[in-house]
Each structure stands twice: as structure tokens, then as C-alpha cells.
matplotlib code that plots the C-alpha trace (Angstrom):
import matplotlib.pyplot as plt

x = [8.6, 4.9, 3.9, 0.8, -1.6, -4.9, -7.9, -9.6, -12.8, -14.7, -18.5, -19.3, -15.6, -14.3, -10.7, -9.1, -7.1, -4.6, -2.5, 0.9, 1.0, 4.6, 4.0, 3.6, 7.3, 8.3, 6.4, 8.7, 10.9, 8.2, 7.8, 10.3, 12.0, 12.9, 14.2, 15.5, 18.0, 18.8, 21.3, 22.5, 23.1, 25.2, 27.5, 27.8, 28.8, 31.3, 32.8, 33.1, 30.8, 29.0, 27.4, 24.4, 23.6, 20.9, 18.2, 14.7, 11.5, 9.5, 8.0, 9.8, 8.9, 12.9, 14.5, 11.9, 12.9, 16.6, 16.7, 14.9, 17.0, 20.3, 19.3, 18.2, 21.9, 23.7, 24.4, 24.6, 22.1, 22.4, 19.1, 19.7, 16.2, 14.8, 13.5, 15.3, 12.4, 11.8, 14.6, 11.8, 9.0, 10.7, 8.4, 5.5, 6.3, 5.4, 7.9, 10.9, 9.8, 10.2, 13.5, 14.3, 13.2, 15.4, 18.5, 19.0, 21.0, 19.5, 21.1, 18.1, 18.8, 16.8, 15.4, 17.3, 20.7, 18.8, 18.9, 22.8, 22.8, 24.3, 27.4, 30.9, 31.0, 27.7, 28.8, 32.6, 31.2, 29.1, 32.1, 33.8, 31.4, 30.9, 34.0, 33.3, 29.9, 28.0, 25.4, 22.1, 20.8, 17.0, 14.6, 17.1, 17.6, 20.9, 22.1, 22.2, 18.6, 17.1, 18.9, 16.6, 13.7, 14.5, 13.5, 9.9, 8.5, 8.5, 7.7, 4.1, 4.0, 4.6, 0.5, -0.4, -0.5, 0.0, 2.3, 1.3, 3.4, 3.5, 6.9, 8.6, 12.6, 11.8, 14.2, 11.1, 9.7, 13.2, 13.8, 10.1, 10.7, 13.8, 12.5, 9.3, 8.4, 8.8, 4.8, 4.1, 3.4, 4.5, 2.7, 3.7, 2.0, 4.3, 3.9, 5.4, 4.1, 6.0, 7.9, 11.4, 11.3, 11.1, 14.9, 15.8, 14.2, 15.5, 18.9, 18.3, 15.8, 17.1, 13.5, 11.2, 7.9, 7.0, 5.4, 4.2, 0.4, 0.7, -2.7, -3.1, -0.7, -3.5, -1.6, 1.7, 4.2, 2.4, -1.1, -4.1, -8.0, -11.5, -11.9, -8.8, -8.7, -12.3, -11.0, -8.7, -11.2, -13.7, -11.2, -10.4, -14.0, -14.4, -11.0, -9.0, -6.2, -4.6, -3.3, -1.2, -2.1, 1.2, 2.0, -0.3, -3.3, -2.9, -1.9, -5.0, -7.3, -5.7, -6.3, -9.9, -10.9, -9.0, -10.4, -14.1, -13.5, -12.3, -8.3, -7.5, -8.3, -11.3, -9.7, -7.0, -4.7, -3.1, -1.4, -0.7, 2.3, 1.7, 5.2, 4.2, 4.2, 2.0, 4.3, 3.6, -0.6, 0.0, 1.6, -0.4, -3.3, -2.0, -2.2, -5.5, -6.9, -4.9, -7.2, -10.1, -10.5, -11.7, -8.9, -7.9, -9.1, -8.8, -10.8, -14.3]
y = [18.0, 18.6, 19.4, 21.2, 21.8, 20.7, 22.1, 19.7, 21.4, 20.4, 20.6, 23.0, 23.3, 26.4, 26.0, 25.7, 22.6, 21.8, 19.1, 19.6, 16.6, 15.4, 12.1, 13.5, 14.4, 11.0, 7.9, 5.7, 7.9, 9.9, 12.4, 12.7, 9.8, 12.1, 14.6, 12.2, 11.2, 13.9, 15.3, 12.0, 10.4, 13.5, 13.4, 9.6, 10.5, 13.2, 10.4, 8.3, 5.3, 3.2, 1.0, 2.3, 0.0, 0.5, -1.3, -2.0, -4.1, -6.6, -3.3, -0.4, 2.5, 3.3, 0.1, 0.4, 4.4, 3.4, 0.7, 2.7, 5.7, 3.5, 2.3, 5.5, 7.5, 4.8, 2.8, -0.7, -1.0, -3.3, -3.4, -5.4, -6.5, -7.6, -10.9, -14.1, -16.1, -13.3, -14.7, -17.5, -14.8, -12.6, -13.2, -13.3, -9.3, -6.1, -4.1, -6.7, -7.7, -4.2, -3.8, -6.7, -5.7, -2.7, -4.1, -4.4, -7.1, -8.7, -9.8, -11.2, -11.3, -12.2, -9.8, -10.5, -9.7, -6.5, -5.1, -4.6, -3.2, 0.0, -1.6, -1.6, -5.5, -5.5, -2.6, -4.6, -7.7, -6.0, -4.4, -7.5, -9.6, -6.6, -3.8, -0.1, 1.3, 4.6, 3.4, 5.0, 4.5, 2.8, 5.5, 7.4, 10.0, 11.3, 14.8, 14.9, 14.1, 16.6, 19.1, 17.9, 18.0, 21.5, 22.1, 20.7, 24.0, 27.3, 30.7, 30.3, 27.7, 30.8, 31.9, 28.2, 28.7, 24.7, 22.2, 18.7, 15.4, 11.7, 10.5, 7.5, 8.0, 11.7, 13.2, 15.0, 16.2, 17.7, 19.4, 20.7, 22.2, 23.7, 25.7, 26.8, 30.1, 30.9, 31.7, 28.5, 25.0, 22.0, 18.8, 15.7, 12.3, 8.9, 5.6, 3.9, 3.8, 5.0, 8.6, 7.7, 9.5, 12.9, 13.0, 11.9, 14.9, 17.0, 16.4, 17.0, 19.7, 23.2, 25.2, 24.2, 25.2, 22.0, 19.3, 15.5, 13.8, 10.2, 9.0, 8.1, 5.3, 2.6, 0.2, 0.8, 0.8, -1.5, -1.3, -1.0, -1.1, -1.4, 2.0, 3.3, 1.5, 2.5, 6.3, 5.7, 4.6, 7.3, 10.1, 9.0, 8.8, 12.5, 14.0, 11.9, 11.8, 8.2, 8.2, 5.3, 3.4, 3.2, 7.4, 9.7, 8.4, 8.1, 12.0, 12.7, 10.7, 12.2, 16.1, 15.6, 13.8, 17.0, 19.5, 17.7, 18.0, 22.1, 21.5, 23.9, 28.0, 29.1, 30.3, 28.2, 27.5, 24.2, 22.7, 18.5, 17.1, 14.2, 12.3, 9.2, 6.0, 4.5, 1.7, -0.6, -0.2, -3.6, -5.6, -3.9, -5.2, -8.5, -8.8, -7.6, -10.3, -12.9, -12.2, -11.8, -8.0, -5.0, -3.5, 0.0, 0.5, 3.7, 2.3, 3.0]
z = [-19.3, -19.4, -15.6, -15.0, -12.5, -12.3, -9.7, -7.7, -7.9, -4.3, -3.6, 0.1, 0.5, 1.5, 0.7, -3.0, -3.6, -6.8, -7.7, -9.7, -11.9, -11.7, -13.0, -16.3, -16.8, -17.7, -19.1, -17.0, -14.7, -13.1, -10.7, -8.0, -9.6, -12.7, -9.7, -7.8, -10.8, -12.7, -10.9, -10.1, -13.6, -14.2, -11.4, -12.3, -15.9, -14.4, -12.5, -15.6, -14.1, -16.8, -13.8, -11.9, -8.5, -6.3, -3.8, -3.7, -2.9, -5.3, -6.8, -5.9, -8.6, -7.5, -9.5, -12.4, -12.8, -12.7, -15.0, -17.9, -17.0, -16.7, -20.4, -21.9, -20.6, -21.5, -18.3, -17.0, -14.2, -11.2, -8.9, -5.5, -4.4, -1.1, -1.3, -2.6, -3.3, -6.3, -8.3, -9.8, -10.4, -12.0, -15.0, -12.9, -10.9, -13.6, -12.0, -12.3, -15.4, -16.9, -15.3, -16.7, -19.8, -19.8, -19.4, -15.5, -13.7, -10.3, -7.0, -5.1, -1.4, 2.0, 4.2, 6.7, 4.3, 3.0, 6.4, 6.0, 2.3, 4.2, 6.1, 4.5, 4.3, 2.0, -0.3, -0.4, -1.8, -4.4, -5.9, -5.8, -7.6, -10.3, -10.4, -9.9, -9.7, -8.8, -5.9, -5.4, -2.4, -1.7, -2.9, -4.5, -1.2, -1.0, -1.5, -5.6, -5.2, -3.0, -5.1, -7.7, -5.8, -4.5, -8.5, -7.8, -6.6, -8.9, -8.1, -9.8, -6.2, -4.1, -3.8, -2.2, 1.4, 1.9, -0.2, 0.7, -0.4, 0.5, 1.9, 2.1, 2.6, 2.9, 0.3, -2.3, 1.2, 2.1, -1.3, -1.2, 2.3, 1.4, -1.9, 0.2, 1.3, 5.1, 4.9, 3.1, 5.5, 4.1, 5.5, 4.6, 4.7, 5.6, 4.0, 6.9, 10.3, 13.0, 13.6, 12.8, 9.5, 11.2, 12.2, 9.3, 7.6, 10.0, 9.1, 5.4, 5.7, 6.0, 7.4, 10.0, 8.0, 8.1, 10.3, 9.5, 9.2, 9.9, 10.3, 7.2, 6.2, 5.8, 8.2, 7.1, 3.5, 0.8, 2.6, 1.5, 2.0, 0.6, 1.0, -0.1, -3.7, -3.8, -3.2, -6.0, -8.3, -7.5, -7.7, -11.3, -12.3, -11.1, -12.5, -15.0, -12.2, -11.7, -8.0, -6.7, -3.8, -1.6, -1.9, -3.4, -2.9, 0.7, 0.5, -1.3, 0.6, 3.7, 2.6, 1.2, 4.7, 6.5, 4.6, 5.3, 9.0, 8.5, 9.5, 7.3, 7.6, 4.9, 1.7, 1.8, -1.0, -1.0, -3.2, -3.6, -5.3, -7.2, -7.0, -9.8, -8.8, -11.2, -12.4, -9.2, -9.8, -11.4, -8.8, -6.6, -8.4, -8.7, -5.1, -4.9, -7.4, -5.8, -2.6, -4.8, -3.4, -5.4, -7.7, -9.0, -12.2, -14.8, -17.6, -16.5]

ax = plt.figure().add_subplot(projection="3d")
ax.plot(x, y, z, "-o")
ax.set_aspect("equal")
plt.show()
């Protein structure tokens, strides 16, 4: 793993900020995906599975992490995807074409037959149509996986006074809160619009040094804007940092616009995770191109 952490050196502020580069543990199951599954490809080898299954959208960094993991351990991966009008485009989607690439097998359903992918019925008729398998659920939260991201912070973390991190299920935010110090505030910034995800947290989270900044979603999960991609595109141009549109550079938008408008006390040390993510720039950019909008780009 080569994780480091990078300064983000700010003109007039009067806070210090750093970024922890998890995406450069792996080329293809980065940041809290590498977390995420470490603990969990080892419980499913203790089992004796040799099938991985697990859920995800058109192009979830989730599914692309499994299916290169699933090939490199030795494992048959199954990726359930939300959408059945993706079974043509296959060849046409980065994300599912990498899967595809790597070995994994696709069940393409509607979003209205996604919605159930939790109930008994669902999970019954998966093992029906292809035997035994270890099931990971949709962004890769479950308890295996928080263990892993419990991992994320090291004592070198304890002299940052904030740890920031974008969620979406809210797993890496749970493993982060519970490997804090009680002095340290975690903040973390959804994806998704809408509060539900706080009692989900609560149940996996064992502190309460923690509290959620949601104003900075960009209308919701897959959302962008002008300014946002523009953010993106800047921030590379000033530190060599590739940040993804849909988590992290949300996060990072969000802290530099807080720290402009003094939320945090002088001196402060924070400290941003970056979780990866970097897989889905390319769909994402296909959709931008397809408007004929303004896209993220790391080669200027």
C-alpha cells in the first residue's frame, strides 16, 4: 500500500488542511473499497465460497472493485446491476465493461426489482439460478467492512483535530468514527439528499464525535454541476490530486467553501480522506459529453 498524505497548502487561510490519499492503495480496488473487502474476501475464503455476489448502479466503483478483486483471489464474481436496459450497453458503460473484462457475471434487473434485492424472495432466487455464494451487500457496508475501515486511521491521524469523509452507505464513515480520538470531530459529507443515513450510522457507529454536512450533495447521488467539475479540474491543476465527482470532490469542495467562510476554529488541523472513486470519472464523463457540458479532465 502506498498511502500518504499530501498538504493542501491554502492562500489567507488560517487553518491547515491534508488529504490522506487512499486511492493510491490499489490501481483498481481503491480506497475504502480495498477496506471495504479485505476482511471480507477472507472470511469468504474461510467459508470455502468460490462465488462473490453483490449489487450495484451502471457505474458503481463497488462492482468494478469486486470484480478485479473476485479475479485476482481467485473467485467467480456475480454483480446484480440496477437497470435492465444496461444489458445492451454493456460495451458502451467503462465501469461494466471492466467488470466484464475481469471475469464478472451480470443479472440486469429494473429499478423497480432492485428495490427488493434485500428481501428473502430476491436473495432465494439468486441462489437458485447460481448455487451457493458469499453476498456483499451494495457498497460493500456490512460488519467485515467497517472492520476494515476502522484500519483507515493510524496513530500518526491522532494530531488532526477534524477527519472529514464523503459518505454514501456510511460504512468508511462508521469505521472512521470508531478508530477516532474522543477530541477528534468527524464530519462527514452525503452523496444522497435527505437525513436517513444518519440512523443508519448510528447503529453501526460506536462514538458520538461525529455529526453530518449535507449541503453539499450537488442535487443529490450522481449529480453534478458547472462549478463542481470546474472545482475538480482546478484542484488538479493546483495539486496533482484527481478527485471524483460523486464523493470526494463534493467533500473537498465542501471543506474549502467552509473553511472560506471561518466554520472551523484558527489553527485547525483537519484532515480529508480521499476514499477513490476514480474508475466512474469516465462514465461520468460520458454523460457530460453526451450533454455537451464541460468535463473533468487531468491532462492539462
Amino acid at each position: 500500500m502506498q498511502v500518504s498524505t499530501q498538504e493542501i497548502v491554502l492562500s489567507n487561510a488560517s487553518v491547515k488542511l491534508f488529504i490522506k490519499r487512499e486511492d493510491l492503495i490499489h490501481p483498481f480496488v481503491s480506497g475504502n473499497k480495498f477496506r471495504k473487502l479485505k476482511y471480507n474476501l477472507i472470511e469468504a475464503r474461510n467459508q470455502n465460497h468460490k462465488t462473490l455476489l453483490t449489487f450495484g448502479g451502471a457505474y458503481s466503483n463497488h462492482i468494478a472493485a469486486v470484480a478485479f478483486a473476485g479475479k485476482e483471489n481467485g473467485f467467480k464474481t456475480i454483480g446484480v446491476v440496477r437497470g435492465d436496459e444496461l444489458g445492451s450497453k454493456i460495451s458502451q458503460n467503462p465501469t461494466l465493461k471492466f467488470c466484464q473484462d475481469n471475469g464478472m457475471e451480470f443479472v440486469f434487473v429494473s429499478r423497480e426489482h432492485y428495490r427488493l434485492k434485500n428481501t428473502e424472495d430476491f436473495i432465494s432466487c439468486l441462489k437458485n439460478d447460481f448455487g451457493n455464494f458469499y453476498l456483499i451487500p451494495e457498497g460493500g457496508t456490512n460488519d467485515l467492512a467497517i472492520r476494515g475501515c476502522e484500519e483507515i486511521l493510524t496513530m500518526e491521524d491522532k494530531k488532526y483535530n477534524y477527519i472529514c469523509c464523503a459518505l454514501g452507505t456510511g460504512g468508511t464513515i462508521a469505521g472512521i468514527i470508531n478508530s477516532s480520538s474522543s477530541q477528534q470531530q468527524v464530519l462527514g459529507f452525503p452523496s444522497l439528499k435527505g437525513d436517513f443515513i444518519k440512523e443508519d450510522i448510528r447503529k453501526l457507529a460506536k462514538n458520538e464525535n461525529w455529526e453530518l454536512i449535507s449541503e453539499y450533495h450537488f442535487g443529490g447521488y450522481g449529480k453534478v454541476s458547472s462549478e463542481l467539475i470546474e472545482f475538480i479540474n482546478d484542484f488538479y491543476k493546483k495539486y496533482f490530486i484527481p478527485l471524483d465527482p460523486i464523493y470526494t470532490g463534493k467533500m473537498v469542495f465542501g471543506i474549502i467553501d467552509l473553511i472560506s467562510k471561518n466554520y472551523f476554529p484558527q489553527n485547525s488541523k483537519i484532515l480529508l480522506i480521499h476514499t477513490g472513486g476514480i474508475q466512474g470519472i469516465k462514465g461520468m464523463n460520458l454523460k457530460l459529453s453526451n450533454k455537451n457540458l464541460k468535463t473533468i479532465n487531468f491532462n492539462d
